[in-house]
N, C-alpha and C positions, 0 to 999 in steps of 0.2 A: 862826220857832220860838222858845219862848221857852228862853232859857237858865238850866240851873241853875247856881248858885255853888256852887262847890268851897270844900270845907274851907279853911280857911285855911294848916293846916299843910302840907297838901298840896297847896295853890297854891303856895306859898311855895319847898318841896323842889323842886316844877317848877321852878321860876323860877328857883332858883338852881344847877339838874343844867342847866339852858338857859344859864348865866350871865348870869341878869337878874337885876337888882337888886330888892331888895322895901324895901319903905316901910315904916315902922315895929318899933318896938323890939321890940315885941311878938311879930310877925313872924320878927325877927332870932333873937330868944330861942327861941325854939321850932325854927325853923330848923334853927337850931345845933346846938341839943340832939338833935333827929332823924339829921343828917350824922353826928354825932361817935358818935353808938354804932352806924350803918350802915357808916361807916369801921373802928372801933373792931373791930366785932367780926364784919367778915363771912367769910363760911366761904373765900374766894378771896384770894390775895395782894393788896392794893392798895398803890401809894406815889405820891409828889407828886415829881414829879422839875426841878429850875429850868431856864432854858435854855441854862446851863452844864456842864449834868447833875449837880449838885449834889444829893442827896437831900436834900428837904423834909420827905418825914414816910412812915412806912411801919409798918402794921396789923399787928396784933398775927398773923395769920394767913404775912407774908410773911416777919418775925423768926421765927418758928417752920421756915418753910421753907428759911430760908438757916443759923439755928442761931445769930442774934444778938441780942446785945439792941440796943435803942433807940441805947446811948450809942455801941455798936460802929455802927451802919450808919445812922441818920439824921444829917444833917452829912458825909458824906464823899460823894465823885462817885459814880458809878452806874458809872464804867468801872473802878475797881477791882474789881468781884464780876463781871466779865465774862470769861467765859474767853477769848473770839474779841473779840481788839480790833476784828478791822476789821467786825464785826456790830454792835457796839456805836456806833463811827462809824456805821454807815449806819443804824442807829433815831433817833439823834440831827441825823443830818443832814434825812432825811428827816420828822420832828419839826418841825424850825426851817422847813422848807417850809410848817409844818399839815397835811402829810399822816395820815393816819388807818390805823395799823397794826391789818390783823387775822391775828391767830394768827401771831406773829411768830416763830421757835422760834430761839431762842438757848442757851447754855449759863450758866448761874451758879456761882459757885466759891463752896461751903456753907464754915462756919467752919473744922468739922471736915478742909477740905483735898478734899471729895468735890464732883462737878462734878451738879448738877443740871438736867436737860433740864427747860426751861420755852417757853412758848407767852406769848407776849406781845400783849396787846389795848391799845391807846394811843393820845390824841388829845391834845388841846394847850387851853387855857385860857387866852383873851385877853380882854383888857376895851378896847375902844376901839381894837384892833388895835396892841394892846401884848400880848406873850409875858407871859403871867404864869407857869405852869409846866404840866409835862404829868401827866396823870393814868392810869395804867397800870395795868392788871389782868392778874396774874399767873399763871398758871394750870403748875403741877408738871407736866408728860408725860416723866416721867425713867423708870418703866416700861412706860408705853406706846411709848418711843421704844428701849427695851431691848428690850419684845417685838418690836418691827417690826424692829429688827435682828436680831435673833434668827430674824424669821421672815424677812427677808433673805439673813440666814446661811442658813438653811434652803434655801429656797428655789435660792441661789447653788449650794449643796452638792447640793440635789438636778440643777439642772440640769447642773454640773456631773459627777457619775452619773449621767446620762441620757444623755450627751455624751462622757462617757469610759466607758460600762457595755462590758462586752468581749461584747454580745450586739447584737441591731440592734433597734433599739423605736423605734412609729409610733402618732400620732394619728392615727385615720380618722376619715369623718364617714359617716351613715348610706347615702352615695351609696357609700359605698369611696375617694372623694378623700383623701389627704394632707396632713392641717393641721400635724403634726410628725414629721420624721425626725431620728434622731442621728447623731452623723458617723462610727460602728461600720458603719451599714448604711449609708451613704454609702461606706465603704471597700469592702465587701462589695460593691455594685454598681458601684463605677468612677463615683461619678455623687457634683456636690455636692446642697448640699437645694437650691439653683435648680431644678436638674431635676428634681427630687422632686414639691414641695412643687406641689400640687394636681393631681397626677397620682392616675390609679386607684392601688390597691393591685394589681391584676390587670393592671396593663400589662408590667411587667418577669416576670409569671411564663411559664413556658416553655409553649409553646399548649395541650399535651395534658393541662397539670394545674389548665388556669384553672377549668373545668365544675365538679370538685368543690368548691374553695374557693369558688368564688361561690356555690353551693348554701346550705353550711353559711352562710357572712355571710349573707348572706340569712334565712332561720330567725333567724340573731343578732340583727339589724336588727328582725325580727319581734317579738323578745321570746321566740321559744319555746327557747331555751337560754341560757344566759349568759356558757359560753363552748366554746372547740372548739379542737384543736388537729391540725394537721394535718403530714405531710409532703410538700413539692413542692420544683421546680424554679428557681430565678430565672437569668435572661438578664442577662448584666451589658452595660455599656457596647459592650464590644470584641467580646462575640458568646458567651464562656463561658458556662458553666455552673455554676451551684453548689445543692448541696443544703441546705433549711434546713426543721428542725421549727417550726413557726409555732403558737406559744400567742395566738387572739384573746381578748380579756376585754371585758367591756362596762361603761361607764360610766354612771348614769342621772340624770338632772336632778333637783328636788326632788321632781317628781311622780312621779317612779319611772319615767320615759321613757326610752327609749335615748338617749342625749346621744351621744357620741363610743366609739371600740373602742381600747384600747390594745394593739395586737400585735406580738410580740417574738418576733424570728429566732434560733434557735440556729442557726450555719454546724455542718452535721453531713455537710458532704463529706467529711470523712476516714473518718468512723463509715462513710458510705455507700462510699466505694471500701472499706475492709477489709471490709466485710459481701460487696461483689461479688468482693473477691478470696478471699475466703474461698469463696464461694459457687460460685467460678467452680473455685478448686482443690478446691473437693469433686466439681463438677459432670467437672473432669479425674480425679478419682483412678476415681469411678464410670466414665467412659467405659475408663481403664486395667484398672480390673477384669472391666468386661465386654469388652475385647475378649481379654484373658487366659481368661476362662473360655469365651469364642467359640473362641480357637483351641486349645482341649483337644479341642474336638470335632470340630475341621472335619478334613472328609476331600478335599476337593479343592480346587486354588486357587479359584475360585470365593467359596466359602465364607469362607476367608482375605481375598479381597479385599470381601465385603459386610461384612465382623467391620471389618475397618481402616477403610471409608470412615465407619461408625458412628461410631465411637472420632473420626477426625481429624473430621467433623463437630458432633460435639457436646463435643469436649476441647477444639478451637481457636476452636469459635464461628462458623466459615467457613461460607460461602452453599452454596456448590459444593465439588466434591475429583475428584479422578483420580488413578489408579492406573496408571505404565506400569512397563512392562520391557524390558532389554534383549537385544534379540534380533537377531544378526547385527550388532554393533556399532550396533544403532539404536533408538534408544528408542519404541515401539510402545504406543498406549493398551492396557491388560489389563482396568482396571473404568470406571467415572466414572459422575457424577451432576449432573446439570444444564448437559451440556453441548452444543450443538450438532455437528450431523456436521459442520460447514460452518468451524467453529473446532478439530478434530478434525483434519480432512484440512490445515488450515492449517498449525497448529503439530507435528504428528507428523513423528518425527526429530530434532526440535530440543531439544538437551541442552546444558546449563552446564559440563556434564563429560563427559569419552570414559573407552572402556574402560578406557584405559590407566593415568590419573587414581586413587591411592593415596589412599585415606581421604578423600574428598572433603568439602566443610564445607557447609550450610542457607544458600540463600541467601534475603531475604525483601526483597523493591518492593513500600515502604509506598507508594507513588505510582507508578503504571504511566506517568504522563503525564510525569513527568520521570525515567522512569526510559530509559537507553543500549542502547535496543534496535534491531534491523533493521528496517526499515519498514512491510514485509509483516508481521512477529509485532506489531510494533505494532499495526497495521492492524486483524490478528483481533482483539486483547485487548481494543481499543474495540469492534469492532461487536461481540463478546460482552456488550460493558457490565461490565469486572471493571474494580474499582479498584484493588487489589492484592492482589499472588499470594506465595506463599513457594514456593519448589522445596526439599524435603526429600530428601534420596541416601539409598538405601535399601542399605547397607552386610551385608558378611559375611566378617569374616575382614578388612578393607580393600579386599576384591574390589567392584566399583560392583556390582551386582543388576540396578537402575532405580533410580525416585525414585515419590515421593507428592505432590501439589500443591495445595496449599491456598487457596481464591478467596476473594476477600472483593468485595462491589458497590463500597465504599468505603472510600476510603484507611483502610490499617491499619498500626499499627506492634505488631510483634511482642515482646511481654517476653520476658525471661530466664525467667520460668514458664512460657511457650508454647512457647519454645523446645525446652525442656527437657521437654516433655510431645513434641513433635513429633518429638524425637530419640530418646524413648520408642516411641513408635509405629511409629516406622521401625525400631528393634532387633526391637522386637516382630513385625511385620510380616517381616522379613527371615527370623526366629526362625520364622514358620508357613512360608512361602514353602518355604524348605530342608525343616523339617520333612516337608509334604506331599509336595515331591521325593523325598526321603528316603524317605518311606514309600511313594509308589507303587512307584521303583527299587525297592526290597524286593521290593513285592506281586507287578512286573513279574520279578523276578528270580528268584521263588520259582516264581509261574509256565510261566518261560520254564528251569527246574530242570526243575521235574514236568512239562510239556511235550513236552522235550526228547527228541528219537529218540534220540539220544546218551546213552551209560549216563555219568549224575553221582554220584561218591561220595564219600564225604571218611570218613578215618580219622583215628587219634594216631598217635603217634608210636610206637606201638608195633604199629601195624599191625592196631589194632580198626575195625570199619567201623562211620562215624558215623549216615550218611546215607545212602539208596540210593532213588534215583529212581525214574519208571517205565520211563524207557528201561534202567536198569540189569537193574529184573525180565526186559522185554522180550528183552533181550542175551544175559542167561548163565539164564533159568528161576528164577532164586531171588525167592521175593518178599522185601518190605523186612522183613518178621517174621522171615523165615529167616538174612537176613544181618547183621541190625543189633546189633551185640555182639560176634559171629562175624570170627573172624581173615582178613582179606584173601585169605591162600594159600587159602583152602578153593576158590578160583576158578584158582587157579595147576597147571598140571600139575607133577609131577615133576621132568621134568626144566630144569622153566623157575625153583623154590623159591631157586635163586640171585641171580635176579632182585631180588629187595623186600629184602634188607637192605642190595644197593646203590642202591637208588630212597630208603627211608629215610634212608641216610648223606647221599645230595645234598640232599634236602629238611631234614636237617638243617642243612645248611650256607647255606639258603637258595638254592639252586638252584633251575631250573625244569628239568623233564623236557620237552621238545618233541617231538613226533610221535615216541616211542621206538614201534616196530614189533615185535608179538609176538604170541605166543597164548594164550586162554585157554581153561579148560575150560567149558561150560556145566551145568548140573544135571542135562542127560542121558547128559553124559558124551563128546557131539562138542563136537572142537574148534574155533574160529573165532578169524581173525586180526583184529587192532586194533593201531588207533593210540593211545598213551594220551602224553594231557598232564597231566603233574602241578605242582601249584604248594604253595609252603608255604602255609600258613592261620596267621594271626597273630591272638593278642589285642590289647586296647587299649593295651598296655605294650609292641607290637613283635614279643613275644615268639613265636616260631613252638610253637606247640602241636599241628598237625598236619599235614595236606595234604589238598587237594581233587584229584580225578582224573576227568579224561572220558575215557573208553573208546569209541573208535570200530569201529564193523563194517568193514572194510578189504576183506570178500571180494571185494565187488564191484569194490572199487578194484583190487584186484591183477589181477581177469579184465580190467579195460577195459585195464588197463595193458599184457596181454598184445595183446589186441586193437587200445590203438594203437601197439604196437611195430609189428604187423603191417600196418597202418593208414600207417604210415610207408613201409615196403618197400615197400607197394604203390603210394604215392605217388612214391618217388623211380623208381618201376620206369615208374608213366607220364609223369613229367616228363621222364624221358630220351628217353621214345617218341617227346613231343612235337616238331616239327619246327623252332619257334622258339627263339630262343634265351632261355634261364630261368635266373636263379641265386636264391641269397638267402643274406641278411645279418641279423647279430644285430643288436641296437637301436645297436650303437655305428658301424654302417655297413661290419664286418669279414665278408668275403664266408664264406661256411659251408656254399654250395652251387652247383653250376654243371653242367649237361648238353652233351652234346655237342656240340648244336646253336652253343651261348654260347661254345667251342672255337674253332667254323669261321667266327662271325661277327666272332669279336674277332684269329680269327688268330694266336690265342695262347692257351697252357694258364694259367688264372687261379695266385693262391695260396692258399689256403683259409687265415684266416687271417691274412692278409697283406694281401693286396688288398684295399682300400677303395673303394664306393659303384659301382663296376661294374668291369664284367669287363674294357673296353676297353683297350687301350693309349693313345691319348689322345681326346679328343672336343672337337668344335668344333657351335658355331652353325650353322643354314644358312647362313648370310651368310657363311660363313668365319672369325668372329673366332672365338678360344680360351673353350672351356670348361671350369674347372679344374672336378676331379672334385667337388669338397666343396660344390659350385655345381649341380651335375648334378639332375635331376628327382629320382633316387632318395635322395641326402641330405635335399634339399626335405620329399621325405612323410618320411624318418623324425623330420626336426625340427620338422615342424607335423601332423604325427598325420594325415596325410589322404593318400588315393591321388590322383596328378598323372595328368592327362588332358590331350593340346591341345597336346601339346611336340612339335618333332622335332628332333635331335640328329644329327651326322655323326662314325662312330667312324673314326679312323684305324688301319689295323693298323701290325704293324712294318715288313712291306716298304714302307710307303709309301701302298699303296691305302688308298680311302677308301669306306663304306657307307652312305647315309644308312639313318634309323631311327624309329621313334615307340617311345618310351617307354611301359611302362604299371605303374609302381611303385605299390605297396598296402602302408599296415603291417599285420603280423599282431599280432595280443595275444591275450593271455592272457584268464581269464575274469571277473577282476580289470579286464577293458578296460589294463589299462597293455601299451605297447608291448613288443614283444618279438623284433621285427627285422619284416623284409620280404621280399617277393618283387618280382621283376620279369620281366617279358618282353619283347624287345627285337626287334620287328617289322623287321625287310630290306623297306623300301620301295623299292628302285632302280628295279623297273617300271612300279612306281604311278607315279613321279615322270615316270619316261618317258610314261606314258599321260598321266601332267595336263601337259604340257609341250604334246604333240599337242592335247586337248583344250584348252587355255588357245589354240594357235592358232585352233583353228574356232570358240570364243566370241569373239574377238576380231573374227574375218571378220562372224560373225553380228551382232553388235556393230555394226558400222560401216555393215553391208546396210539393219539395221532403226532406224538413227541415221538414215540418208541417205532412207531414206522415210518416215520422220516427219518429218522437215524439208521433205521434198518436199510431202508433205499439208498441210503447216503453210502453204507458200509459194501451193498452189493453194487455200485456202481464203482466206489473206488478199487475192487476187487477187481471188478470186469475190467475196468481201466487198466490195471497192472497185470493183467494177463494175457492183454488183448495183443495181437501180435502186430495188427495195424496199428502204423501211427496218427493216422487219423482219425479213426473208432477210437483212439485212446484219446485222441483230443476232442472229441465229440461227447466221452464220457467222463472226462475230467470233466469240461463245463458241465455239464449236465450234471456232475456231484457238488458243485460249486454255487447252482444255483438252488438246489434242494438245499444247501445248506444256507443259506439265506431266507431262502421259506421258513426252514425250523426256526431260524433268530427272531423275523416277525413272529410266528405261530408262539413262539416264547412268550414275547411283549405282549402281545395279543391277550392271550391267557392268563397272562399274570397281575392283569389291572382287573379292578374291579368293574370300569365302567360298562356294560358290553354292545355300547354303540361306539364309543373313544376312546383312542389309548392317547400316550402322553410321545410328544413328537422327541425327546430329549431321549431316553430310555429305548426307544426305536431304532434312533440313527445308530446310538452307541452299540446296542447290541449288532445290528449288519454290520457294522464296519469293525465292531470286534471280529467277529466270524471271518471274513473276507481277511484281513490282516495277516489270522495266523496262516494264510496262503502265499503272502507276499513275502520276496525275500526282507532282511531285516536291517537291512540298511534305509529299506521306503520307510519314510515319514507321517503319519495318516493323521489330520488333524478336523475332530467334526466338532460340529458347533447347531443348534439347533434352539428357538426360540421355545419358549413356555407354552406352547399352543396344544390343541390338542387335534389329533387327525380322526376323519372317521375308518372305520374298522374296513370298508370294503375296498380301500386303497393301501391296505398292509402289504399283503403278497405283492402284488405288482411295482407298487415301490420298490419294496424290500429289492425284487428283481433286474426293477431298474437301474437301483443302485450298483447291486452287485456285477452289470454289465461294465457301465461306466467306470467301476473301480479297477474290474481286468483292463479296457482298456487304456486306464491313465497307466496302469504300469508296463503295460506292453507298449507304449508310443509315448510317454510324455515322462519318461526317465530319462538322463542325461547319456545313456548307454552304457553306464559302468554299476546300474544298481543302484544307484543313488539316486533319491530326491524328494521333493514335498508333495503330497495330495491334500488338497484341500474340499470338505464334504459338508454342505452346511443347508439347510433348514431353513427359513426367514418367510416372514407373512408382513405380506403387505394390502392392507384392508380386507376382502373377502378372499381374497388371491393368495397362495402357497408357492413357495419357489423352492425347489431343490437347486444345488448348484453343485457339478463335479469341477476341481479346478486344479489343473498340473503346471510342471516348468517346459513341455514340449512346445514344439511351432503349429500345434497346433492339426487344423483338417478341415477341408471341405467338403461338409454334410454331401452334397449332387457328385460326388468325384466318388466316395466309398461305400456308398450305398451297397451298391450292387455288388462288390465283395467281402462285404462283413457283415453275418450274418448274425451276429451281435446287438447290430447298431440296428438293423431292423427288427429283431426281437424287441429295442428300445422301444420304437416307434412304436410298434402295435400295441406294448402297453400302456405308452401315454395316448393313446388312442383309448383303448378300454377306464382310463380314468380319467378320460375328458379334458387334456390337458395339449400344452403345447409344447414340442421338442426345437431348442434354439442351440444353434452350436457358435462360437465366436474365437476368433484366436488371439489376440491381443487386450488380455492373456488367453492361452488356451482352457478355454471354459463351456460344458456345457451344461446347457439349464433346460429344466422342467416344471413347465406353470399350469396348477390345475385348481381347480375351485377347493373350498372348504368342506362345505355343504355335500351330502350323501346325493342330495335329489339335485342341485344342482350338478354333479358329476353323471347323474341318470340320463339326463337331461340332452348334455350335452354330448354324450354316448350316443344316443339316438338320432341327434343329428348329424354327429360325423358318417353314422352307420346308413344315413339314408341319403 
């Protein structure tokens, strides 16, 4: 390609901005003259600096920028105009290298003493790799390096209010990630920006309020608003909670895009607890009012308790509540709500405080699970599911009432405002409680006034009649129109008008008039006798202003009264007639009556009056030992209210002879039921005794006749048994020796009590199941137990036999198979009912399965048949029972009807 030639002046500038040398004068001259007014005058600082740092030469552009002339700054070092020595070393150091500085930023010191920010561009100018000097362009950044501080400052200043703003502000990104947090809401959260910073915006907020806020970002992110502000919840670190108004704003790129959301947390939990407490003591004054305006109207507890449980539910905020009272020293559910019977029947009775307990205090378990209670009331409070309860004492006067109980699902702690709202409710609540008593007592009172047979009246004090009932019309003819205003005498005869101004004098002095006995006139003019009680009538100041009066009809009373004087006479006329000996005594054991007969039995004339608990001169035991009188059957009933039965006593008279006797002491009372002394009659058994003396001999003989051939049958059966060559005749006669010997064991007991309708159930068992025992091999365990009771005599045998079946079979089926094991044989009454029980370690049997092949088990049967009982069989455990009446005639009884 062919090449053009360049101007020459313009070859030449090349040539020597390249530091090449140019040939010719011509050249040179032009050259020159080009350099020198490019140096000279161009618009940028330039200077020629040696590699001493010595300034060589510096345009007319850089004297203007430093503020010197010529003679001042070309000729002197370059590091005098430098303000930072050691920048200046290192331009010059690096210089002497040939390194090639661009935009070097240094500082300059102007003439004027002012420090000029400059940018320095510099390279170095050799010829033949000799330093000849450096050439350097200067460039002023002294307000551009002001504005960058400036916006430094800024910048610093603002981060630093981003970083200390007392609000919490975050960069998002269109996802909701976190590109900036400040260390406000870093406090706020419990969390540094590590954990922040590229997290959602919606991870710390509380789960129920993310929906909404995500919503609105979303729209934001969209474009379709630009900004939104919301209130929510945030989750801190540790698990708290805190409330914050959230302003999001949105940022947008150049193209008007959503770029990033700036959103700023005010903490507004205080705002928001005073707005809840606010909201909550309005929400209590409203439930105070309405249960005030509830009980203006209630008319029955009832109503009182649905007004209260309203109030403590919606004043305390509580899930659940109950209402008890105390009734009979025991605290009793009255209302509730949301409670189980099952937690009801649990905790009923159980109080923090008793009756006795003076102005008792709120107690509240914010924590049921550590709260110091009994196992059982714990037990309920969880499977209830309450996390804590407060117990409120529902007070009057300092009197306890009950209490009110407030549930909450989970731990709660109670304020000073709840408190105080709860102690409200139970004033409240105590205030209808009484009131409603209050007023029924009235309604009941007013009632049981107009009601009453009984004439009620009440007068002043001057003897005007206030009030007059219906029994008063009833009484004297007058209606209550006729006597109300009208002077009391208008009822009084003549000669009775002396009466009422000393009835008023005592009623003055606050006296009571009691059963005063008189008569009055009625409105026809007959007269009729009464009882009259008077009492003063007081105002609310004490003061007696009148008196109340019942007037009773007495006629009838006075005829019965004739009737039981006579009632009497005729009573002592036949207690004398009577042939035994009879006396009686007032409640305190002092004798107040005695007949002839109690004369000849005692051998002695009593002392009326004197003599205490009998008539006798002294009394002994049958057995001979001493019976002191205060001990005798007849003090017995008057100090336990009950007539004695079942005694027999030996009186000794004076000469020495002795009576046996049976007692039969009763207290008498009054209609009132309270004692009021006793009677006795004292039965002469001498010939009874003699006949059961005789008679105990020929049971005795009989005894030993029908002992010695049961033994005898016992002895021919066990014979026949061992001889017999069948083995089933030998087992047919075995049982049959087995069960004769169980006859003998009752037939033993039987005989050997005294009583001869009952023997003793203890002394029965043991003897059968002794006998039975020594049958069983002896590794069996036989353990009987039998209550204190007594059986009658016509369920011996049959028992006995029942027993003895039941005992074969627990050891043939309910041994482990090796000879070993327990039987258990027991006796037990319950109410009129008798239970036998046979009980082994076997699995047991079903009664309808082996019926029909053991012949055993239906012998069973037929004899709890014959004593009117019922056979139960059960396996777990293997047990069976036998349930039959107590009673002779009830076992008849029921005999007859199984029979029919």
């Amino acid at each position: 390609m062919e090449q053009r030639a360049l101007p020459s002046s313009v070859s030449s500038a090349k040539s020597l901005a390249h530091g090449e040398e140019v040939e010719g004068p011509r050249a040179v001259l032009l050259l020159g003259n080009e350099m020198e007014d490019f140096f000279e005058n161009a618009a940028v600082a330039l200077h020629l600096v040696a590699n001493d740092g010595t300034i060589l030469r510096a345009n007319r552009a850089e004297l203007d920028l430093l503020g010197y002339s010529a003679e001042e700054y070309v000729g002197r070092n370059i590091r005098e105009f430098h303000a930072d020595a050691a920048a200046i070393d290192d331009i010059l150091n690096r210089l002497s290298r040939h390194e090639q500085l661009q935009h070097y930023r240094a500082r300059l010191r102007a003439k004027d003493g002012s420090i000029r920010w400059v940018e320095i561009t510099s390279n170095v100018r050799s010829a033949g790799g000799r330093f000849l000097d450096t050439r350097c362009i200067t460039i002023d950044v002294t307000k551009k390096v002001e504005a960058e501080e400036l916006l430094r400052e800024q910048e610093q200043r603002l981060a630093l209010t981003y970083h200390s703003a007392g609000v919490g502000i975050v960069e998002a990104d269109a996802e909701g990630r976190l590109l900036r947090v400040n260390g406000h809401l870093c406090r706020l959260l419990g969390c540094t920006q590590e954990d922040l910073v590229g997290r959602s915006i919606f991870d710390q907020t509380f789960p129920s309020d993310v929906e909404a806020d995500r919503t609105k970002y979303r729209r934001q992110v969209a474009g379709e608003i630009k900004s939104y502000t919301i209130e929510k919840r945030f989750v801190r670190k540790d698990g708290s909670l805190f409330w914050a108004a959230v302003t999001s704003s949105s940022v947008y790129d150049g193209s008007g895009r959503f770029h990033y959301a700036v959103r700023v947390q005010h903490d507004i939990t205080e705002r928001k607890e005073i707005e809840a407490t606010l909201a909550q003591r309005a929400e209590q004054q409203a439930a105070l009012h309405q249960l005030t305006e509830m009980l203006q109207h209630a008319l029955t507890r009832e109503d009182v308790y649905e007004a209260a449980l309203d109030a403590i539910q919606r004043g305390l905020r509580c899930q659940r509540a109950s209402i008890l009272v105390l009734q009979g020293g025991i605290m009793k559910f009255a209302a509730w709500r949301g409670l189980s019977d099952a937690y009801r029947s649990a905790v009923q009775g159980h109080s923090l405080w008793s009756a006795a307990d003076h102005d008792p205090q709120p107690v509240c378990l914010r924590d049921v699970e550590q709260a110091e209670l009994p196992s059982n009331l714990r037990h309920a409070i969880r499977t209830e599911g309450i996390g804590a309860v407060c117990f409120i004492p529902i007070i009057e006067g300092g009197r306890l009432l009950g209490k009110f109980m407030a549930y909450f699902d989970e731990t709660h702690e109670c304020s000073a405002e709840e408190m105080e709202v709860a102690r409200t409710i139970a004033r409240q609540l105590a205030f209808g409680i009484e009131r409603v008593t209050a007023q029924n007592a009235t309604q009941r009172l007013a009632a049981i006034v107009e009601s009453s047979h009984d004439a009620i009246v009440s007068k002043d004090l001057n003897g005007i009649v206030s009030t007059w009932n219906r029994g008063a019309e009833r009484l004297f003819g007058y209606t209550a129109a006729e006597m109300i205003g009208k002077p009391i005498t208008t009822i009084i005869p003549e000669d009775r008008q002396h009466e009422e101004p000393l009835i008023l004098g005592r009623i003055r002095n606050g006296e009571l008039v009691d059963h005063f006995e008189t008569v009055r006139r009625r409105k026809d003019g007959t007269l009729v006798d009464i009882s009259l009680t008077i009492s003063p009538v007081r105002d609310a100041s004490g003061r007696i202003v009148g008196a109340s009066k019942i007037a009773r009809d007495v006629t009838d009373k006075k005829v019965a009264e004739a009737k039981i004087q006579d009632s009497e006479r005729h009573l002592q006329d036949l207690l004398a007639a009577i042939p035994a000996a009879i006396y009686t005594t007032d409640r305190d054991g002092k004798i107040t009556y005695f007949n002839e007969a109690a004369v000849q039995l005692a051998g002695r004339t009593p002392v009326i009056g004197t003599d205490e608990w009998c008539v006798t001169w002294k009394l002994y035991w049958p057995d001979g030992t001493p019976l002191p009188h205060d001990q005798c059957p007849m003090a017995i009933s008057l100090r336990e209210g009950r007539p004695i039965r079942g005694y027999e006593a030996v009186a000794e008279r004076p000469d020495g002879s002795r009576v046996p006797f049976i007692p039969y002491p009763t207290p008498m009372r009054d209609a009132a039921g309270n004692i009021t002394g006793a009677i006795n009659m004292l039965v002469d058994v001498s010939e009874r005794k003699q006949a059961e003396t005789q008679q105990r001999i020929l049971l005795d003989e009989l005894n030993h006749r029908v002992k010695n051939n049961m033994m005898m049958l016992k002895s021919l059966l066990s014979v026949a048994a061992r001889t017999s060559k069948s083995s089933e005749a030998r087992t047919v006669l075995d049982e049959a020796s087995k069960r004769v010997a169980a006859m003998a064991a009752a037939q033993r007991v039987l005989y050997d009590t005294p009583d001869a309708i009952n023997f003793g159930a203890e002394p029965f068992l043991s003897a059968v199941c002794e006998t039975a025992k020594q049958m069983f091999p002896t590794a069996v365990q036989l353990f009987c137990e039998a209550d204190p009771i007594q059986l009658p005599n016509d369920v011996a045998m049959p028992l006995a036999l029942i027993i003895n079946e039941l005992l074969i079979n627990a050891v043939k089926y309910g041994l482990r198979g090796n000879g070993h094991g327990t039987i258990r044989v027991s006796i037990r009454q319950n109410g009129p009912a008798i239970s036998l029980a046979v009980e082994d370690e076997g699995p047991g049997f079903e009664l309808n399965s082996v019926r029909s092949s053991s012949s055993g088990l239906r012998l069973v049967e037929g004899l709890v048949r014959q004593i009117g009982g019922i056979f139960e069989v059960s396996r777990h455990p293997s047990r069976c029972t036998v349930t039959f009446c107590q009673m002779p005639q009830e076992i008849s009884l029921a005999t007859k009807s199984s029979d029919t």
